[in-house]
C-alpha positions, -999 to 999 in steps of 0.1 A, spaced: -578 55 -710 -558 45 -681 -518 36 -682 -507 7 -664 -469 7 -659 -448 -24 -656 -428 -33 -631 -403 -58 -649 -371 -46 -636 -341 -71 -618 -351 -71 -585 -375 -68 -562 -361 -34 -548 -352 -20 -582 -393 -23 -588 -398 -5 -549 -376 19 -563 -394 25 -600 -427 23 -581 -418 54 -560 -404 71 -586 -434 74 -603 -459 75 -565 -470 113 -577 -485 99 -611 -521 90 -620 -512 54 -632 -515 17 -624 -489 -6 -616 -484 -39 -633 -468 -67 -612 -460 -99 -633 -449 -132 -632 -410 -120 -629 -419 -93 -601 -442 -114 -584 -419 -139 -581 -391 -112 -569 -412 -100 -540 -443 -119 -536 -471 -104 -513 -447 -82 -498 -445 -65 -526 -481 -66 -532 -482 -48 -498 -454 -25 -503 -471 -9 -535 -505 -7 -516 -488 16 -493 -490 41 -519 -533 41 -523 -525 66 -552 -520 32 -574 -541 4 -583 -523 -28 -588 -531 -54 -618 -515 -85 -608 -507 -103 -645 -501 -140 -634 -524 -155 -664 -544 -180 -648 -544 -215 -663 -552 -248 -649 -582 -269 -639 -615 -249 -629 -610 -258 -589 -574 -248 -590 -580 -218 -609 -608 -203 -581 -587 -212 -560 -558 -194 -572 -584 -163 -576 -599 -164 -544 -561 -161 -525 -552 -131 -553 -589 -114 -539 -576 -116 -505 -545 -99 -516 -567 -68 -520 -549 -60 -560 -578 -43 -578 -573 -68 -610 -561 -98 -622 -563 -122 -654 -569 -155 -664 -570 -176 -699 -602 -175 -718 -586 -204 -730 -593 -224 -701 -626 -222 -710 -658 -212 -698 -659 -233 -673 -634 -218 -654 -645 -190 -661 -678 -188 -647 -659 -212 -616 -632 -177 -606 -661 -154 -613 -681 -174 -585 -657 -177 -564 -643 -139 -565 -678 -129 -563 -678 -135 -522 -655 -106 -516 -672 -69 -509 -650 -53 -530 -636 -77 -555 -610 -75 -581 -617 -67 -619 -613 -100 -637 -599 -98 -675 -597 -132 -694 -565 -132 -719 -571 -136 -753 -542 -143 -779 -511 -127 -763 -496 -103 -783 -460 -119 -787 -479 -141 -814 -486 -133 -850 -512 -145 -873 -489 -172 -885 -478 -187 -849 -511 -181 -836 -527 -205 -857 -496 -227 -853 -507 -232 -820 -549 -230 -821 -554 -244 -858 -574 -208 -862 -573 -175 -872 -564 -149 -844 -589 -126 -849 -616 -146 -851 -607 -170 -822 -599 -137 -798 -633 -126 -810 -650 -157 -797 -627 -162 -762 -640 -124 -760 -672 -134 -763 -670 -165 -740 -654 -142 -715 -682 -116 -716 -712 -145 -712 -687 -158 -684 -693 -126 -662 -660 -115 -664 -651 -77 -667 -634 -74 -703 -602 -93 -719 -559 -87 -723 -562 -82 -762 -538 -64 -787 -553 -27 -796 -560 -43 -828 -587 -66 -817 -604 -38 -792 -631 -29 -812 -645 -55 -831 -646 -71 -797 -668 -44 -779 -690 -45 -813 -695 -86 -802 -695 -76 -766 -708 -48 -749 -693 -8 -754 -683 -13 -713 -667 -47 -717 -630 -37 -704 -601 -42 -731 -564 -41 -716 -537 -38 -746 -497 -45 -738 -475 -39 -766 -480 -5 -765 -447 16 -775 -446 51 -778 -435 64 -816 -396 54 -820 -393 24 -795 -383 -13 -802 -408 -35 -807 -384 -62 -787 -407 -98 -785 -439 -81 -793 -457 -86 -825 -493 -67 -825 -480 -34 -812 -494 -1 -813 -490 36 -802 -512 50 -774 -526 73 -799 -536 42 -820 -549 27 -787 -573 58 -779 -589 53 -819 -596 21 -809 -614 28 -775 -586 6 -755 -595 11 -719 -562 3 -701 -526 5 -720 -496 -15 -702 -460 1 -712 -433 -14 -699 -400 -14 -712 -398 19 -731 -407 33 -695 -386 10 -666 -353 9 -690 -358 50 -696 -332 68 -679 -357 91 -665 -390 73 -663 -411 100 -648 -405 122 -682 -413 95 -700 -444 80 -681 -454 121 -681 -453 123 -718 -474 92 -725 -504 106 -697 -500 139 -715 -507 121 -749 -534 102 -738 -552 127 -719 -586 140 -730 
């Protein structure tokens, strides 16, 4: 199981600075909407400096096929190693970014988003008139028949969607918070042990480790607990 680390803090050289705080570490890096914004391919650059780090780049995808290839095609020439989209886009789109991404040699992994985890049962069928478990089971699904690599799920959708998938169909799980921390906005959250039971392959922490006041102990004690 790998641990991707978020880079959410204030500013663009607070993130430089958490990113070489932890350059020693076997971990990826997580840029999102609020970093990306911050730095924007510089700071895609910056971190690739350090080749000890992949980078998944968590802008979510979401628009017309076209636009959404599109949008792929410029992350790919980034060089990041992964990026997402919303299954809810539909497969369409799907199979449209894994077409398009397909023309570079060495191209990203592609994850589709599923439910996010800031939703419960209750606001997730608000929203999609459906039952969460069952609906992220069939985005899953449409993901995998789409070509893409595996799906942003919570841990505790992991592995009834490998059972409707395949056992190598990628499953990335935020929410994750180590025994003790706040939950803050997230709703389906679990420990990195929990994560492991339920064959997650890639864990995003974030807050309990960028607010930390020393975030390499932190990030060391999470690799330690996750390793096999």
């Amino acid at each position: 199981m790998v641990l991707c680390v978020a880079l959410d803090r204030p500013s663009f050289e607070d993130n430089l600075a958490l990113a070489n705080e932890l350059k020693d570490l076997d971990i990826w890096i997580k840029v999102g909407f609020r970093s990306f914004l911050q730095g924007g391919i510089k700071l895609i650059e910056d971190l690739k400096k350090n080749e000890k780090h992949n980078i998944f780049l968590d802008l979510k995808l979401y628009d017309i096929p076209n636009t959404m290839a599109d949008g792929a095609e410029e992350i790919g020439k980034m060089g990041v190693d992964m990026f997402n989209i919303h299954a809810s886009a539909g497969e369409t789109a799907m199979k449209t970014v894994m077409e398009r991404v397909s023309k570079f040699e060495s191209r990203p992994l592609v994850l589709a988003v599923t439910a996010l985890t800031s939703f419960d049962g209750d606001s997730f069928n608000a929203v999609y008139n459906t039952d969460l478990e069952t609906k992220a089971t069939q985005f899953a699904k449409d993901a995998h028949s789409s070509g893409l690599d595996g799906v942003v799920c919570s841990v505790y959708e992991s592995l009834k969607i490998k059972e409707n998938t395949s056992s190598d169909f990628q499953t990335l799980t935020p929410g994750i918070r180590p025994a003790g921390a706040s939950l803050d906005d997230q709703k389906r959250v679990a420990t990195p042990n929990v994560a492991m039971d339920n064959r997650v392959d890639y864990i995003v922490v974030g807050r309990p480790i960028y607010k930390a006041d020393n975030p390499v102990a932190v990030t060391e004690e999470i690799l330690n607990s996750i390793a096999d």
